[in-house]
C-alpha positions in Angstrom: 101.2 111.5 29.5 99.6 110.6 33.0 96.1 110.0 33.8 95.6 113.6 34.8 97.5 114.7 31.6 95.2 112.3 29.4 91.9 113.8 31.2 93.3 117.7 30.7 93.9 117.0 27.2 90.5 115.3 26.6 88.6 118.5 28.5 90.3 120.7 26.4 89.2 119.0 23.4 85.8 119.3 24.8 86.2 122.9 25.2 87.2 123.1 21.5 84.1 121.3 20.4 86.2 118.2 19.0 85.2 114.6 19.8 88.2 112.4 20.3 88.6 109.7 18.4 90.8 106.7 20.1 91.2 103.2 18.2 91.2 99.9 19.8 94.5 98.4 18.5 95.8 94.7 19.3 99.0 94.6 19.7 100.9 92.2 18.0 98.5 91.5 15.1 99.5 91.2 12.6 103.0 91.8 14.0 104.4 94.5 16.5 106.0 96.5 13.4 103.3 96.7 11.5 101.3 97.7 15.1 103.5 100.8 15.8 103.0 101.7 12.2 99.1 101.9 13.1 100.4 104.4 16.2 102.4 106.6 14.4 98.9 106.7 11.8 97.0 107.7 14.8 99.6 110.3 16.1 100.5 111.9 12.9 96.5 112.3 12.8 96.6 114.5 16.2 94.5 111.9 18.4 95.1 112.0 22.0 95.0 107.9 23.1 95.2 104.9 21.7 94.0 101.8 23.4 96.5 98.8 23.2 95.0 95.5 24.2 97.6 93.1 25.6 95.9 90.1 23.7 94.2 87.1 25.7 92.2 84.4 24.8 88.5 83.3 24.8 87.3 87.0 25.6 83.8 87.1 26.7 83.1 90.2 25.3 84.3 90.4 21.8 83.1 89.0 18.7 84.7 86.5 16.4 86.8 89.3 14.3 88.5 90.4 17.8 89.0 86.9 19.2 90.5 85.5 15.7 92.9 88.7 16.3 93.9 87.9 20.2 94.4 84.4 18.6 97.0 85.5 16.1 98.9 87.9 18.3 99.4 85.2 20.7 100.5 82.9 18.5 102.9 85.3 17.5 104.0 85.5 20.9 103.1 88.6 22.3 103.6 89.3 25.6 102.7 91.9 28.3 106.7 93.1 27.8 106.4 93.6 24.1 103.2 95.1 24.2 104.9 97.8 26.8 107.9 97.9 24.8 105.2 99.2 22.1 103.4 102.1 24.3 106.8 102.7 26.3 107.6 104.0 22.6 104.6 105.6 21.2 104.7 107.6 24.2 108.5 108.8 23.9 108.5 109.0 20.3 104.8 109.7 19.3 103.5 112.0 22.2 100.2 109.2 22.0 98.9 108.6 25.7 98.1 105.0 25.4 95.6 103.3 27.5 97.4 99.6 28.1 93.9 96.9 28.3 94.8 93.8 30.0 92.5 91.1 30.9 92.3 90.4 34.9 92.8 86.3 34.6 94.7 86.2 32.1 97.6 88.8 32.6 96.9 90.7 35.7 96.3 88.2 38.1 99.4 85.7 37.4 101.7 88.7 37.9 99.8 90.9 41.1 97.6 93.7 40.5 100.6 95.8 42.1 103.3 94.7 39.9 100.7 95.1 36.6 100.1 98.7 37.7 104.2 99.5 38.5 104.9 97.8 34.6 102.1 100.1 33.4 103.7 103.2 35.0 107.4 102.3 34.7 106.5 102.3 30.5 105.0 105.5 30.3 101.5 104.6 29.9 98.9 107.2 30.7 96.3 104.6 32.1 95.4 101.2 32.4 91.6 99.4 31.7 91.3 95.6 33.3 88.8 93.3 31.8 86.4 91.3 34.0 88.2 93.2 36.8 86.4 91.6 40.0 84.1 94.6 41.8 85.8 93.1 45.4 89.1 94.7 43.9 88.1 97.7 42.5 89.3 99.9 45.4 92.4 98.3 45.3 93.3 99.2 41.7 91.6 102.8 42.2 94.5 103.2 45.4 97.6 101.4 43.2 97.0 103.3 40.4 96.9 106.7 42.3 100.0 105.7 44.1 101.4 105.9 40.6 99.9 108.5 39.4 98.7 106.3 36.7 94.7 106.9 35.3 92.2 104.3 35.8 89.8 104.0 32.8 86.3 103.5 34.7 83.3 101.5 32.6 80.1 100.3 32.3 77.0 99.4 30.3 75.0 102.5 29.3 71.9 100.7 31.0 73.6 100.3 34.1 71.7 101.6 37.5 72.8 104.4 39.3 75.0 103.0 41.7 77.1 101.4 39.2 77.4 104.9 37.5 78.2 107.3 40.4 81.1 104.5 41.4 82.3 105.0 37.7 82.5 109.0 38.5 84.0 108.4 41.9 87.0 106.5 40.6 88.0 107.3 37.3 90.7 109.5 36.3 91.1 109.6 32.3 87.7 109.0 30.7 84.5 106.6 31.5 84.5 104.1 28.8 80.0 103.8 28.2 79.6 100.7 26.3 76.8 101.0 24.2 75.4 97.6 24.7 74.9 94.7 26.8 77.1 91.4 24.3 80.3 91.0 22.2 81.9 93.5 20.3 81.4 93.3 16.4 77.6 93.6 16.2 76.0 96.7 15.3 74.0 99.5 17.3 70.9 101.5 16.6 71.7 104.7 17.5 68.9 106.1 16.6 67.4 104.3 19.9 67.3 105.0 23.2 70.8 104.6 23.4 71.3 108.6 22.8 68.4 109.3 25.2 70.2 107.1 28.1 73.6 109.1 26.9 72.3 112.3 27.6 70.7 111.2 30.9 74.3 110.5 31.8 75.7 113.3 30.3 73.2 115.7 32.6 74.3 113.6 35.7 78.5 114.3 35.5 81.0 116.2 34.1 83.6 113.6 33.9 85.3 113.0 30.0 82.3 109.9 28.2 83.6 108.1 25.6 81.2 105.6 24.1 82.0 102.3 22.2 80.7 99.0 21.1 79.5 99.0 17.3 80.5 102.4 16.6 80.7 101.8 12.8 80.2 104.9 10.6 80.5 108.8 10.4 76.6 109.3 10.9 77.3 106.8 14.6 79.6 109.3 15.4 77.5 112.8 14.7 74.9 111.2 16.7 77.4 110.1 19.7 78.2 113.9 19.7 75.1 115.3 19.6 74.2 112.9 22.7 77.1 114.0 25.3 80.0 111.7 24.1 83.2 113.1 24.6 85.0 110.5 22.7 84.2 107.5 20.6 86.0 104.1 21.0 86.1 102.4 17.5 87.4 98.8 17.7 86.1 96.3 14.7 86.6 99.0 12.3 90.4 98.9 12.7 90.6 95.0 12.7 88.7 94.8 9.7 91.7 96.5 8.5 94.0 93.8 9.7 91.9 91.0 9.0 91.6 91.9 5.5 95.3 92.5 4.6 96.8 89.5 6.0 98.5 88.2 2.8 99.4 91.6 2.2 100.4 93.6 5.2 102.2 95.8 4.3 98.7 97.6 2.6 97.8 97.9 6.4 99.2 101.2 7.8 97.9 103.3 4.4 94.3 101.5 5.0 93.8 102.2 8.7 95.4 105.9 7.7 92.3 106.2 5.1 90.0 105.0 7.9 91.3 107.0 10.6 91.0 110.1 8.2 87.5 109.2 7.5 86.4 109.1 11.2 88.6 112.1 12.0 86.4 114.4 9.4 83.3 114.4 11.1 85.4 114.8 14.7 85.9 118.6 14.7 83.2 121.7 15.0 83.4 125.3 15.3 80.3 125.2 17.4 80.6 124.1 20.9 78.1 121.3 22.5 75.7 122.8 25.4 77.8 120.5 27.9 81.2 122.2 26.4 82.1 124.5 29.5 84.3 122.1 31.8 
């Protein structure tokens, strides 16, 4: 599925009044087996995306549970080539659009932005999300990644000021990825703060595809999320828990994340459409 493919299918989901649900997966952990099991969970339960994280070290935005999972996928020796081998097929064989996360310094830059984006492509992945992408090469990405006609998953901090938004709008094709917080993944959000008041400030301001993430923990996060303007929610601890908790026993792993995917997935779908539901 392309970037315009991922951002038709989102819309429409919008138009049905369902909020798309899309898992933060690291690839590799605990192994990649046991990793396309967790895609074929996701795609026998009718999401859309999936975003793979080509694991990297010492992240600067993710909490101890992530980093201890980067940790053992790279010690398992996952590479960018096995984590596209991964997506190349969940894409042929699951119909999942997967959104391939790569961190700039780590994987990105030692290869060339336009090689990364070709790689991206050439597997079938329907968009790509840098980390700690440097702002001086944002316009290149935006231009390689139309070239491809691969999407470009825009982001920012839901405080951000407006400039920083309306760039987000400008460039994206696929969803904008509104992180919920200013910190490291793992800690939990209030949603009951001003974080649904700055959401629906946002929401007013574009009609572009909001999925919002960063301590998205229960079903009640999600109802609120929805109420708010998110299109989507990005749920990322949650799913390593899963991992985490089932090392000695991994085989327990695909049959948990399926009873936590299910769980999310139940409060996902309404026959009444949001106000913002007509794009």
């Amino acid at each position: 599925m392309s970037g315009s493919g991922l951002e038709t299918a989102m819309l429409k989901s919008r138009r049905r009044g369902k909020t798309e649900l899309i898992f933060f997966v690291n690839a590799g952990d605990p192994n990649p087996e046991v990793t396309y099991e967790m895609l074929k969970v996701l795609a026998d339960a009718g999401l859309t995306a999936v975003e793979l994280c080509v694991p990297f070290p010492k992240s600067l935005t993710d909490g101890p549970l992530i980093r201890q999972s980067h940790q053992r996928a790279l010690d398992n020796g996952v590479s960018l080539d096995k984590v596209l081998a991964l997506a190349e097929k969940a894409q042929a064989e699951l119909g999942l659009s997967v959104v391939i996360l790569a961190d700039y310094s780590h994987t990105v830059q030692p290869l060339g932005m336009a090689s990364f984006l070709a790689r991206c492509a050439s597997a079938g992945a329907g968009a790509s999300l840098i980390h700690c992408l440097p702002s001086m090469l944002r316009h290149r990405y935006v231009e390689e990644s139309k070239k491809l006609g691969l999407g470009r998953i825009s982001s920012f901090f839901i405080g951000s000021d407006e400039h920083t938004r309306q760039a987000a709008y400008r460039d994206v094709q696929g969803f904008i990825y509104v992180v919920s917080r200013f910190g490291r993944t793992g800690s939990a959000v209030n949603f009951k703060t001003d974080v649904l008041t700055q959401l629906t400030g946002i929401r007013a301001e574009t009609d572009k595809v909001l999925a919002v993430g960063f301590g998205v923990k229960t079903t009640e996060d999600v109802e609120a999320l929805k109420l708010a303007g998110a299109d989507a929610v990005i749920i990322g601890s949650a799913a390593t828990a899963v991992v985490e908790r089932n090392l000695n026993a991994i085989e327990q792993i695909p049959a948990e994340f399926a009873n936590l995917v299910k769980q999310f997935a139940s409060v996902c779908s309404s026959e009444q459409k949001p106000a913002y539901a007509k794009a």
